[in-house]
Backbone as a printed PyTorch tensor [residue, N CA C, xyz], in Angstrom:
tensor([[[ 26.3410,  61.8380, -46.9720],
         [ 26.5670,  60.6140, -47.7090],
         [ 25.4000,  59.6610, -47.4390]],

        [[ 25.3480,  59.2660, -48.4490],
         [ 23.5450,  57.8740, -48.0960],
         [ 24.5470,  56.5010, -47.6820]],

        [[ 23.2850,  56.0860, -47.0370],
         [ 23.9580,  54.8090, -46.3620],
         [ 24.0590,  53.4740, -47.5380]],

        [[ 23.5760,  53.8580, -48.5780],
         [ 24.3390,  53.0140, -49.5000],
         [ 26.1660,  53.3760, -49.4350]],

        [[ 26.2550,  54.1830, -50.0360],
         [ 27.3690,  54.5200, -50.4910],
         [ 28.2990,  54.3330, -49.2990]],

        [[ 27.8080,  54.2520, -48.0350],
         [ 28.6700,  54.3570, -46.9130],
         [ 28.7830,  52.6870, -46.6470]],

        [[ 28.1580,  51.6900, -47.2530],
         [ 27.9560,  50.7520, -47.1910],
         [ 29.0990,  50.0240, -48.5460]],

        [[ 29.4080,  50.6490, -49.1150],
         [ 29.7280,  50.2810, -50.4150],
         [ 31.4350,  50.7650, -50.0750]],

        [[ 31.4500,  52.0390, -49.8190],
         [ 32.9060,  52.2150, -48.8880],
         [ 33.2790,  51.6890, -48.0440]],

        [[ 32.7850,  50.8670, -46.8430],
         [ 33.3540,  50.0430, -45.8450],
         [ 33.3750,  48.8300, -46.4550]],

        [[ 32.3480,  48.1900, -47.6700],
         [ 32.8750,  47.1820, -48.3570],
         [ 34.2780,  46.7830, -49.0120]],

        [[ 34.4130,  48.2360, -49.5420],
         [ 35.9560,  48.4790, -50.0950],
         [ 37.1760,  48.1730, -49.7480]],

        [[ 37.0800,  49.2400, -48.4720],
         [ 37.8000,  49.4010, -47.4630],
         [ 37.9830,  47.8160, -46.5060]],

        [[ 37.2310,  47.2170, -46.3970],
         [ 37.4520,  45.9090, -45.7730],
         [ 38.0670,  44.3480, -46.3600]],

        [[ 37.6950,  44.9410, -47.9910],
         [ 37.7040,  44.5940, -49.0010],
         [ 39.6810,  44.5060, -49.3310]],

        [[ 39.7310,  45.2760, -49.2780],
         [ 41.3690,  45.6220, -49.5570],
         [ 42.0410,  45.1710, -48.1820]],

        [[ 41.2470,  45.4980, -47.3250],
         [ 42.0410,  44.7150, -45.6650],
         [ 42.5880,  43.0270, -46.0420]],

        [[ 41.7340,  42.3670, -46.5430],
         [ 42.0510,  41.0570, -47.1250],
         [ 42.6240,  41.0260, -47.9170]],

        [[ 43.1050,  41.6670, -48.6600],
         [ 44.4210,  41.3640, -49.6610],
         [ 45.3840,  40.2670, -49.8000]],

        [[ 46.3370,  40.1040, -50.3860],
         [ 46.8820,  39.3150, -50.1060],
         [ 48.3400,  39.9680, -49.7820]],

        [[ 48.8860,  41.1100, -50.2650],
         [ 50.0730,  42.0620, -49.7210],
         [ 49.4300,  42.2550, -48.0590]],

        [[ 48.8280,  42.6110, -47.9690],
         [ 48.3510,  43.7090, -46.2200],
         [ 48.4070,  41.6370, -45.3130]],

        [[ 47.6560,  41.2210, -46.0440],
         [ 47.6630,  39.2990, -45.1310],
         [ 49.4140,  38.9830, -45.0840]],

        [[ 50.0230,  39.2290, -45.8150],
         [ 51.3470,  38.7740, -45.8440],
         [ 52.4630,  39.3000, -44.6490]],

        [[ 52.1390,  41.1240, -44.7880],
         [ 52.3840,  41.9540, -43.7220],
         [ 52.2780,  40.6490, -42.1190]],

        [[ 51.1160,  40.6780, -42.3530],
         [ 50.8500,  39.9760, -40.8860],
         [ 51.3740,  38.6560, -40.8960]],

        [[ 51.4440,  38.0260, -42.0070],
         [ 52.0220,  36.4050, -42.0650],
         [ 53.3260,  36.4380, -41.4840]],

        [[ 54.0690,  36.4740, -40.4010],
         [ 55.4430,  36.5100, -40.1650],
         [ 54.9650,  35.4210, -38.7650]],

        [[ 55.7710,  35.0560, -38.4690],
         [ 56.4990,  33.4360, -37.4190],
         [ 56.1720,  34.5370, -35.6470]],

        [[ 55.2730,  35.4960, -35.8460],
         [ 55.3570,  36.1380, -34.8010],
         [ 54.3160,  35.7780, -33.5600]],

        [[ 54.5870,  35.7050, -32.4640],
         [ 53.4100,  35.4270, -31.2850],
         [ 53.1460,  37.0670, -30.6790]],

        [[ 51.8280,  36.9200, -30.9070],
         [ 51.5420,  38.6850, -29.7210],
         [ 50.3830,  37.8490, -28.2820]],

        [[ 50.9160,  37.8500, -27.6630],
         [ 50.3320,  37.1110, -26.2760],
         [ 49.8120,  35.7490, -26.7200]],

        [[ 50.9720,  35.3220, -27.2440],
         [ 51.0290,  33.5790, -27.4200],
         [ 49.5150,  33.5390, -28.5950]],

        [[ 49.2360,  34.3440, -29.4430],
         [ 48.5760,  34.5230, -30.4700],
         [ 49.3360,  34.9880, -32.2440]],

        [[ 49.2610,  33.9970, -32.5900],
         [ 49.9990,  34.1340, -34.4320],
         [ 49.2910,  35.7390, -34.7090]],

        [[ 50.1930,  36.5020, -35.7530],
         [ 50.3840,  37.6310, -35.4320],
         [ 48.8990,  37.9520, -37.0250]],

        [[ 48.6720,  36.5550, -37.7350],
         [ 47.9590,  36.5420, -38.7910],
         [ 46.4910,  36.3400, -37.9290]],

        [[ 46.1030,  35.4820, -37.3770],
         [ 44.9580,  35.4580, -36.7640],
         [ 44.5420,  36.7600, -35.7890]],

        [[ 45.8110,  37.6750, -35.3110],
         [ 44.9280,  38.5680, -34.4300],
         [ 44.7770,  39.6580, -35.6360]],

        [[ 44.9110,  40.0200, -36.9300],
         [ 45.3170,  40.2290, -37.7630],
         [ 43.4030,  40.4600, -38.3980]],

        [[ 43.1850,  39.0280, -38.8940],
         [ 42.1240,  38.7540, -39.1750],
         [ 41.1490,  38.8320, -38.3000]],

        [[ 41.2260,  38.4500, -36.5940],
         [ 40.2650,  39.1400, -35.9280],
         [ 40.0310,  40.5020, -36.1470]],

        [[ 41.2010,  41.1020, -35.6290],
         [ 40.5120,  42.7060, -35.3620],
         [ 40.1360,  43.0430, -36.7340]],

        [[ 40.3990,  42.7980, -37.7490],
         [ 39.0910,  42.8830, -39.3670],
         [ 37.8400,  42.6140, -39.0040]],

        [[ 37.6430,  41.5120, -38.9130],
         [ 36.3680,  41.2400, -38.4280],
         [ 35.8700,  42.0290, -37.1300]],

        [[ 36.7290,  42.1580, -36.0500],
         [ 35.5040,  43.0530, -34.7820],
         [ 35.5810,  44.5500, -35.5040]],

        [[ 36.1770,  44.7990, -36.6710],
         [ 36.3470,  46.0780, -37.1180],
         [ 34.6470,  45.9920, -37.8510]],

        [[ 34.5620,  44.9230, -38.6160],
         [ 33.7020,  45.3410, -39.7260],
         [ 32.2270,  44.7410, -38.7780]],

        [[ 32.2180,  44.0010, -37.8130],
         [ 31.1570,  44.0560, -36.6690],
         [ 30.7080,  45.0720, -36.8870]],

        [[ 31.7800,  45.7840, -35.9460],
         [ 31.1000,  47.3380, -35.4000],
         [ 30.9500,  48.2930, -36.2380]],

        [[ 31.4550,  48.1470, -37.5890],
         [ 30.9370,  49.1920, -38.2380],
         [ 29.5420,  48.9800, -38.8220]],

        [[ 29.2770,  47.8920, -39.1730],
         [ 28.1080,  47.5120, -39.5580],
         [ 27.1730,  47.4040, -38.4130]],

        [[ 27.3540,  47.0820, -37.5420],
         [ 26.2880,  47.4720, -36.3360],
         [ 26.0360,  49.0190, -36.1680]],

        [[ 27.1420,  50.0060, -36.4330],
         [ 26.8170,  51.1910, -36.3440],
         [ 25.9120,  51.8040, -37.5780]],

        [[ 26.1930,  51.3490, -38.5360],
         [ 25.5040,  51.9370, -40.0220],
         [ 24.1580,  51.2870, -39.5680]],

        [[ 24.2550,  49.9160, -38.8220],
         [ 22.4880,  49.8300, -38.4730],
         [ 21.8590,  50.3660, -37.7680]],

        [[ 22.4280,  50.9470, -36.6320],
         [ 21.8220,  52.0740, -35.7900],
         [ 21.3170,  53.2780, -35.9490]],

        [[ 22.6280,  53.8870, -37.1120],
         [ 22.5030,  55.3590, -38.1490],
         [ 20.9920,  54.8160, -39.1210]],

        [[ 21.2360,  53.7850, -39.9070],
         [ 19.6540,  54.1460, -40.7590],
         [ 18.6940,  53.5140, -40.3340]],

        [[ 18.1120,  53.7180, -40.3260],
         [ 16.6760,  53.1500, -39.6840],
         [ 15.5940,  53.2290, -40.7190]],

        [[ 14.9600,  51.8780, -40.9370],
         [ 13.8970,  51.6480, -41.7450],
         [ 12.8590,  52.9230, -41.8910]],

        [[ 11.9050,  53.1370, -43.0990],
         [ 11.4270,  54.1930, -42.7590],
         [  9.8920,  54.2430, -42.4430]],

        [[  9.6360,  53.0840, -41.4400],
         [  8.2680,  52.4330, -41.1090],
         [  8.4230,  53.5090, -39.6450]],

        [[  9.6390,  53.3350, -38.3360],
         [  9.9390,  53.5020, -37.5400],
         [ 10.4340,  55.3980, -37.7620]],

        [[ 10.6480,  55.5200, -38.7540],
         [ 10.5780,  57.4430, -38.5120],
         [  8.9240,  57.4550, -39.0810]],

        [[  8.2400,  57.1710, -39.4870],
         [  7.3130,  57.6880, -39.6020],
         [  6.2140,  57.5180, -38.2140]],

        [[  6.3950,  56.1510, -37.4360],
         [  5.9230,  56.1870, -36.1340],
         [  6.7060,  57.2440, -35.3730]],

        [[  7.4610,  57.8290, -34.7810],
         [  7.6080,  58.5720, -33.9530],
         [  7.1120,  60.0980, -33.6380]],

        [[  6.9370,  60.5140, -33.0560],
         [  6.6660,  62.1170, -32.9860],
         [  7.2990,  62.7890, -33.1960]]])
């Protein structure tokens, strides 16, 4: 798969995480370690789409830096 397309699928995919059905799921009167159950909700989205995007930057690499190496 090219790192477009893999770029364009985690868009999707993160894309639909924000919804407004899947946000509602989490919208309930709930505490998880004295944390609203919508904000830890929306964090772990975000440290999700961090790390995936830090990883897709690691996987492609400009092609200035493969042509320097041996």
């Amino acid at each position: 798969m090219k790192a477009v397309d893999l770029v364009v699928a985690w868009f999707l995919l993160f894309g639909a995480c924000l919804v407004w059905p899947l946000l509602a799921i989490a919208n309930r009167p709930v505490l998880v370690l004295g944390v609203p159950a919508l904000v830890l909700y929306l964090f772990a989205v975000w440290v999700a789409m961090v790390a995936v995007l830090v990883s897709l930057a690691r996987r492609v690499r400009p092609v200035d830096e493969e042509a320097d190496e041996p």
